[in-house]
C-alpha positions in Angstrom: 0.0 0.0 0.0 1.1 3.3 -0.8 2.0 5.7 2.4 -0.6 7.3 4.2 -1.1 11.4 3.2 0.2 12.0 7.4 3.6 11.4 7.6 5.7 11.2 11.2 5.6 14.8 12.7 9.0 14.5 12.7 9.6 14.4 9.0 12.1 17.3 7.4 11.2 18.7 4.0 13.3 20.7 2.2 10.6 23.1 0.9 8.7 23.3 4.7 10.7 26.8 5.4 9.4 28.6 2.6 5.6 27.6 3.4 4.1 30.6 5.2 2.6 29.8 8.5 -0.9 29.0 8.1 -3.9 29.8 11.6 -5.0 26.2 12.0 -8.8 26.7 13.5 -11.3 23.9 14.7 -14.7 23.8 13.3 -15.5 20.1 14.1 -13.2 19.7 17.3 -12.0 22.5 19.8 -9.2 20.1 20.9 -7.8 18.8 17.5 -4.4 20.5 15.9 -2.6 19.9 12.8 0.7 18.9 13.3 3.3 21.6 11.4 5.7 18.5 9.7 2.0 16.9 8.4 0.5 20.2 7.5 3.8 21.0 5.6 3.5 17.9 3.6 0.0 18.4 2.8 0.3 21.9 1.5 3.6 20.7 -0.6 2.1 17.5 -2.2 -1.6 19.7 -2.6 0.9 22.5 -3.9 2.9 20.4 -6.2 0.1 18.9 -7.7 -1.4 22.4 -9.2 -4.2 23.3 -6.0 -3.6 27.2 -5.2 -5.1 29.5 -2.3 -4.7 27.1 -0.1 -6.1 27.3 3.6 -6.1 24.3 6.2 -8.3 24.6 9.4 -8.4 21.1 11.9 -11.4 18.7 11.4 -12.7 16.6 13.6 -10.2 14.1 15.6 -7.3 15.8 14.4 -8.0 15.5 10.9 -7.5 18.3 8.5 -9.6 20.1 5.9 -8.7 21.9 2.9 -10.0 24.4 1.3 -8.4 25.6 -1.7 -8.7 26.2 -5.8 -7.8 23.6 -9.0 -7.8 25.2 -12.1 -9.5 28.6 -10.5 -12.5 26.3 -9.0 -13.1 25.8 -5.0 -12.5 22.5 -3.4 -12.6 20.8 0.0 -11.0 18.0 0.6 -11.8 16.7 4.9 -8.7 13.9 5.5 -9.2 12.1 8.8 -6.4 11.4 11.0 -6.4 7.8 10.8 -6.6 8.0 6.5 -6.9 4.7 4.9 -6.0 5.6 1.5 -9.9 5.7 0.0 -11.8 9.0 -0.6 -15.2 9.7 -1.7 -15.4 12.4 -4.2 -19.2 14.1 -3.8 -21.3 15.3 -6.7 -23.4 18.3 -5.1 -27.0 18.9 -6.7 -28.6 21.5 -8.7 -29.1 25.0 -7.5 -31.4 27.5 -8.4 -29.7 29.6 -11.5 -28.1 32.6 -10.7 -26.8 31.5 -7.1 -23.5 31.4 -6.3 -21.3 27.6 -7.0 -19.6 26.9 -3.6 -18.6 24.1 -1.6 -18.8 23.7 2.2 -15.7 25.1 4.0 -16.5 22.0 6.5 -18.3 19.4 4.8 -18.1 17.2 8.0 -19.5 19.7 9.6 -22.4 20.1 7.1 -23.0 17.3 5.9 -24.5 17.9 2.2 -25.0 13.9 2.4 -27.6 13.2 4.3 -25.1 12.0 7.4 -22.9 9.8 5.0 -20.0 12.0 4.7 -19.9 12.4 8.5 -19.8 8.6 8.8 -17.1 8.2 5.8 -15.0 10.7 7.4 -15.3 8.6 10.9 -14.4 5.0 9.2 -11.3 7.2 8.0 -11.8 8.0 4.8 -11.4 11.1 3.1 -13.9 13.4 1.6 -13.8 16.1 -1.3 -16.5 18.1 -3.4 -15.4 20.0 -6.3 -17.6 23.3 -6.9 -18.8 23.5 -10.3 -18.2 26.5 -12.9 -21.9 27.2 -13.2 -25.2 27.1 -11.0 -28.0 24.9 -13.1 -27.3 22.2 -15.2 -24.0 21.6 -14.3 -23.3 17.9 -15.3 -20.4 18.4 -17.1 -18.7 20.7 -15.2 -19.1 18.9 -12.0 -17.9 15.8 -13.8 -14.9 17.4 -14.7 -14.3 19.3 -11.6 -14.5 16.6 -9.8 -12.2 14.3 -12.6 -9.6 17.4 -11.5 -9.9 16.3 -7.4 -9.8 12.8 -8.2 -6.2 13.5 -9.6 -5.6 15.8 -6.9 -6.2 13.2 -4.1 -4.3 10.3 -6.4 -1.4 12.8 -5.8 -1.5 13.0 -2.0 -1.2 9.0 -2.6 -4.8 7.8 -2.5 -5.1 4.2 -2.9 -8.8 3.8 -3.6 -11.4 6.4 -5.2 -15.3 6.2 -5.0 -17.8 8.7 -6.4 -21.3 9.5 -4.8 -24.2 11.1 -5.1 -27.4 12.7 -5.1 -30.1 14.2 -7.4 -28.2 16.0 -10.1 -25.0 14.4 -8.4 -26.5 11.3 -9.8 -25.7 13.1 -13.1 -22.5 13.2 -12.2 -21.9 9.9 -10.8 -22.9 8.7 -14.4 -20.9 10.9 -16.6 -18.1 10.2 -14.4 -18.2 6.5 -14.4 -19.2 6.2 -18.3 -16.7 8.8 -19.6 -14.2 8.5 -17.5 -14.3 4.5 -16.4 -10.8 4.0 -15.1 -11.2 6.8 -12.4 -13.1 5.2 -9.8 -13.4 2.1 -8.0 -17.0 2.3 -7.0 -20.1 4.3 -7.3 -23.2 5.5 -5.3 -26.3 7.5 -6.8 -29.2 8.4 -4.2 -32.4 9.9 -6.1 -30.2 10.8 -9.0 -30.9 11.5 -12.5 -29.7 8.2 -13.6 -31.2 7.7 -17.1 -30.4 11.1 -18.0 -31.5 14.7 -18.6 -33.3 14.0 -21.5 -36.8 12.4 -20.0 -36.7 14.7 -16.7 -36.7 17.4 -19.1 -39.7 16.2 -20.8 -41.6 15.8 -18.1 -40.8 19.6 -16.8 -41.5 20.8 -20.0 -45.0 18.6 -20.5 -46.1 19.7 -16.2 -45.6 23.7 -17.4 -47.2 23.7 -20.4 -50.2 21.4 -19.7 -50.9 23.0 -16.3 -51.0 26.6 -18.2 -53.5 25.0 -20.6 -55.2 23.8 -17.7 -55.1 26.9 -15.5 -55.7 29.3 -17.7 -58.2 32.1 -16.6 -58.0 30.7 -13.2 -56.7 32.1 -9.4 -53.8 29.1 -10.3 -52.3 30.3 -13.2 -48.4 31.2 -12.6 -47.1 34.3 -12.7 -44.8 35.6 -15.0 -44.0 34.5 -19.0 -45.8 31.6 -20.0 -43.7 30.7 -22.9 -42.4 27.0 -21.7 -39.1 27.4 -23.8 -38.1 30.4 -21.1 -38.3 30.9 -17.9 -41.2 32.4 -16.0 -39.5 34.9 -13.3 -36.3 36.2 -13.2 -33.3 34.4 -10.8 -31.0 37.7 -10.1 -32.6 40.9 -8.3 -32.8 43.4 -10.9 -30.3 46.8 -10.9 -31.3 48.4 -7.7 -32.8 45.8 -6.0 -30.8 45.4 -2.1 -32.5 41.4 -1.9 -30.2 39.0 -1.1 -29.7 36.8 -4.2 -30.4 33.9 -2.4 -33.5 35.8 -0.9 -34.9 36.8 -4.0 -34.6 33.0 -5.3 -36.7 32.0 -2.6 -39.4 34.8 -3.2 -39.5 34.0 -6.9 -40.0 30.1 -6.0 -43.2 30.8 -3.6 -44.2 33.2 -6.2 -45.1 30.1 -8.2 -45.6 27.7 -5.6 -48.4 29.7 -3.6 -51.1 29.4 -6.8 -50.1 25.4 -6.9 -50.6 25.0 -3.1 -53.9 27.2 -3.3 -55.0 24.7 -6.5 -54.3 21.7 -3.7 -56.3 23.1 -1.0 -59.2 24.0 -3.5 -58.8 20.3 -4.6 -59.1 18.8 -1.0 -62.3 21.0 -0.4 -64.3 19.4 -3.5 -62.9 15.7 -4.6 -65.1 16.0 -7.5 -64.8 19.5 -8.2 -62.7 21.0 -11.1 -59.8 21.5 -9.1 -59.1 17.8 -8.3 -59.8 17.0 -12.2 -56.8 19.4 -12.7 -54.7 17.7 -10.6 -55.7 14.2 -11.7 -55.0 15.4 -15.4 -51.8 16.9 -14.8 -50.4 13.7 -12.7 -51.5 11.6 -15.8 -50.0 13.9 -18.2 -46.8 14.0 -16.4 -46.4 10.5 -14.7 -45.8 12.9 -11.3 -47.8 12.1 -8.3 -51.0 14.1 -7.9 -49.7 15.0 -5.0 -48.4 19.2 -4.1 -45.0 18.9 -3.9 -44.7 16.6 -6.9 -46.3 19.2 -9.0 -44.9 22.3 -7.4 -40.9 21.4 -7.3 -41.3 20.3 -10.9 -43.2 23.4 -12.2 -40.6 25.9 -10.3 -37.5 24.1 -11.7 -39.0 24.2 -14.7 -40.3 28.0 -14.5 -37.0 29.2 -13.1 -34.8 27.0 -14.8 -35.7 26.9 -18.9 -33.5 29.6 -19.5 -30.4 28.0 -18.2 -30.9 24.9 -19.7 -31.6 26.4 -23.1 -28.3 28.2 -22.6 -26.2 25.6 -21.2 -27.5 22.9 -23.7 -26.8 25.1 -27.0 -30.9 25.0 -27.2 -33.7 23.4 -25.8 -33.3 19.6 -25.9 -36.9 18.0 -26.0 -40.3 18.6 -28.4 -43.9 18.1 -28.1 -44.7 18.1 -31.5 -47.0 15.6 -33.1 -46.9 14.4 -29.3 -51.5 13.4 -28.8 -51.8 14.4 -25.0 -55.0 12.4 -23.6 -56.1 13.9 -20.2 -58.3 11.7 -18.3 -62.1 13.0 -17.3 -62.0 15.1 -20.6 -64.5 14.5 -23.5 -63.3 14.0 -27.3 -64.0 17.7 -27.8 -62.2 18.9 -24.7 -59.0 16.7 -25.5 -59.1 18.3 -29.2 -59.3 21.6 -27.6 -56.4 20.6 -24.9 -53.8 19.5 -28.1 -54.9 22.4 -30.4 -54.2 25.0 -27.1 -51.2 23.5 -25.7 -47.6 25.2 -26.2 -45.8 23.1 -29.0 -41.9 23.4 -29.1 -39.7 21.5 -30.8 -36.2 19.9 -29.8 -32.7 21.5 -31.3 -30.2 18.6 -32.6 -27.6 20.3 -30.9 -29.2 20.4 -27.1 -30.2 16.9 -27.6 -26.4 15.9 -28.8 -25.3 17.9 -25.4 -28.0 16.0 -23.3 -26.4 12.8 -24.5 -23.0 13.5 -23.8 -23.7 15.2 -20.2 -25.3 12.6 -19.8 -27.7 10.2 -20.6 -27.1 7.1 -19.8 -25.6 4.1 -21.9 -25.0 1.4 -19.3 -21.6 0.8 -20.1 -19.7 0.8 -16.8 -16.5 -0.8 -15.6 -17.3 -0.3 -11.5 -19.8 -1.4 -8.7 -22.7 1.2 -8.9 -25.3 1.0 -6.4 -28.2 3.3 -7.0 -31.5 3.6 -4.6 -34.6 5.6 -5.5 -37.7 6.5 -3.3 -40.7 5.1 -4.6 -42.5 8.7 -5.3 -39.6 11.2 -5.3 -41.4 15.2 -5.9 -38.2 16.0 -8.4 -36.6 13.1 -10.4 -38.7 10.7 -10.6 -38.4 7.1 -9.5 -38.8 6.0 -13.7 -35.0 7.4 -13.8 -34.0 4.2 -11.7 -36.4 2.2 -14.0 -34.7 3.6 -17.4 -31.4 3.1 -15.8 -32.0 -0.5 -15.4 -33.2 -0.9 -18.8 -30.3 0.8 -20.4 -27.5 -1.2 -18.0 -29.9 -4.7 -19.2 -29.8 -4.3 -22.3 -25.9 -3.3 -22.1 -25.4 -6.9 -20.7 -24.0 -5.4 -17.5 -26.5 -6.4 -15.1 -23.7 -8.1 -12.7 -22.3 -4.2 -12.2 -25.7 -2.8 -11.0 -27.2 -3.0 -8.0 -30.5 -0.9 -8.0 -32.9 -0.4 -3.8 -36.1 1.0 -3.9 -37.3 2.8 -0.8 -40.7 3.9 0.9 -41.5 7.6 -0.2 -41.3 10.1 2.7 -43.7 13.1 3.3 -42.8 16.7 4.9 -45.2 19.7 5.7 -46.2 22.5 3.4 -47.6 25.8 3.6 -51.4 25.8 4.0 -51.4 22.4 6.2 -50.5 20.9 3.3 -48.0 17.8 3.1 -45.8 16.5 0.1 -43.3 13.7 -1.3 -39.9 14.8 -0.1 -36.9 15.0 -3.4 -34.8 13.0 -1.7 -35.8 12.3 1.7 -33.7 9.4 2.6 -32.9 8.9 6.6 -29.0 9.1 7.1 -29.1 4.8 8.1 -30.5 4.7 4.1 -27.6 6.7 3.0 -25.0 5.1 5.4 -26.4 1.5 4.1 -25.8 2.8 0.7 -22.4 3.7 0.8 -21.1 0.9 3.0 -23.4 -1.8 0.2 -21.2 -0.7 -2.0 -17.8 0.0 -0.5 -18.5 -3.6 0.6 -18.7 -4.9 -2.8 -15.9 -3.2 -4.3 -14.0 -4.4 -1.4 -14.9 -8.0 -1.0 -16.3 -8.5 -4.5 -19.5 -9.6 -3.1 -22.2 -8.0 -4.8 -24.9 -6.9 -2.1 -28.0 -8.5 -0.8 -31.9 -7.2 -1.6 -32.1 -6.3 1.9 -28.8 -4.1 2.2 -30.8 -0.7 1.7 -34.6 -0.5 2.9 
């Protein structure tokens, strides 16, 4: 085994004078330090291998994390004390466009995996997340950021790598392991979009346009442009606007949520009124639960989202036309009147070309991949685990895949209101998740049906 990142305090380097002193603090642990002689070889190797702006601060049990920049993009990289040579590089998930692309400073600390990355960190591993270069679709850049720490953390003598994670960090974990498939050893995706971009656009596109149709002239319509191929509200404060960015996301997001949560109460009040035939036809249309989350998270991503993805994929990647929508409950007349009124858009070669590559899903993969879905997920649907499978099947490389499903969780709303969590996993799911398939790169035993439930 190659030696460990810590070397004996003890240890001269030649290039350790030169280092300026750096103010060690302790986020995770008031009592933990950095010893100089480590620290010094940590900043060298980091140094030597191209990472710049460097800061270290202690983690917890005497551990060390690092903050700093690879090719102009932030990092953190947590190394325990007691390193065994494997990391876990993290794919982060989508944010709203407009915000900011960060990492944690302590990603111990907070956790951005559900609990996981605490408990890698405490089995001594290492952990890293690479920011991406955009906020959005960021597939490819977070696949490639993250390619850029994986070398990083092979030069501060990394034995084993393993890629995770979640929603959008799915994404990642695909492009990573299909593009790239000498990289990693192993691979986790929790709620990701595993199939690829491609469907998940669909679907946002189909939920916008059909409940605008469906809406129309009513207290539920959405506020802003109704064009699908665009978005609906603006992301950034306009020029003289003091909101917060962050802030202003948030208001734009309730701006279309509160007429979808007032659609949902209406509903509850009258089973059999019109409201609850909207929601039944939009859930058909859409293959979302009927269900206020399931409709709200998808029609806000799509409402403040379309512009980014039309921008990011060279044009927009999916088309309704010639597509015969059939809404349930509607007579022939009404469902004539529902395809001749609905926004039709078509899909530029280009954007689907870019979907493809960054990245929809070909099955090809050299490494243990465990994946694990909830059953009804409000964002990425639990068909992305289903189109996965098909697409690893019919690649013949079934013996690589292990696939859980999980029960659906539920969280309160506005209004009294409850709805499918995106994600909602309990940190034993996501713990069983990681160690299923650490397990089974490390024993070559692939994992039971009953290692994630």
């Amino acid at each position: 085994m190659k030696k460990r990142l810590f070397l004996a305090a003890g240890l001269a380097l030649t290039c350790a004078g030169c280092l300026p002193p750096t103010q060690v603090s302790s986020p995770g642990d008031a009592g933990a330090h950095v010893p100089d002689a480590a620290r010094a070889v940590l900043l060298a190797k980091a140094g030597a291998a191209g990472a710049t702006d460097l800061v270290l601060s202690a983690g917890p049990g005497g551990g060390t994390i690092m903050n700093g920049r690879l090719s102009g993009r932030r990092f953190v990289l947590a190394v325990p004390a007691n390193w065994t040579g494997e990391a876990v590089l993290f794919g982060q998930g989508y944010a709203t466009p407009g915000s900011e692309p960060t990492v944690p400073d302590d990603p111990i600390a907070k956790d951005p995996g559900g609990g996981m990355l605490r408990h890698i960190y405490a089995k001594g591993l290492a952990v890293g997340i690479a920011a991406f270069d955009k906020s959005g679709i960021a597939t490819e850049s977070g696949a490639k950021n993250t390619l850029l720490l994986h070398d990083l953390v092979v030069k501060l003598d990394a034995t084993r790598q393993y890629v995770a994670g979640g929603s959008m960090g799915g994404s990642i974990v695909m492009a990573l392991i299909e593009r790239y498939p000498d990289a990693f050893d192993g691979a986790l995706s929790m709620c990701g979009v595993t199939e690829g971009w491609l469907p998940l656009i669909a679907r946002l596109a189909d939920m916008r346009a059909a409940y605008n149709v469906l809406t129309e002239g009513t207290p539920y319509a959405l506020p802003g442009t109704k064009d699908v191929t665009r978005s609906a509200l603006p992301t950034v404060p306009p020029a003289g606007d003091a909101t917060p960015g962050d802030t202003f996301r948030e208001q734009q997001k309730m701006k279309l949520l509160m007429p979808v949560f007032a659609l949902f109460t209406a509903a509850s009040g009258d089973p059999d009124g019109r409201e609850a035939k909207i929601v039944s036809q939009l859930a058909a249309i859409t293959g979302f639960a009927p269900d206020p989350a399931a409709i709200g998270a998808p029609l806000y991503t799509a409402a403040l989202g379309m512009d980014d993805i039309v921008a990011t994929m060279g044009g927009l990647p999916v088309g309704n036309v010639g597509k015969v929508y059939a809404p349930p409950q509607m007579t022939d007349a009404e469902t004539e009147a529902f395809n001749r009124t609905i926004q039709r858009f078509a899909a530029a070669p280009q954007a689907i070309a870019y979907a493809r590559r960054w990245h929809q899903a070909t099955g090809h993969f050299r490494v243990p991949l465990v994946t694990v879905h909830q059953t009804l997920d409000s964002l990425v649907p639990f068909s992305q685990s289903e189109g996965l499978g098909r697409a690893v099947a019919s690649a013949g490389n079934g013996e690589r895949l292990a696939q859980y499903e999980v029960p659906a969780t539920r969280f309160a709303l506005p209004g009294g209101l409850e709805g499918y969590t995106h994600c909602g996993f309990s940190p034993d799911q996501n713990i069983a998740a990681f160690e299923a398939m650490r397990q089974w790169v490390v024993t070559g035993r692939r994992p039971g049906p009953e290692a994630v439930r």
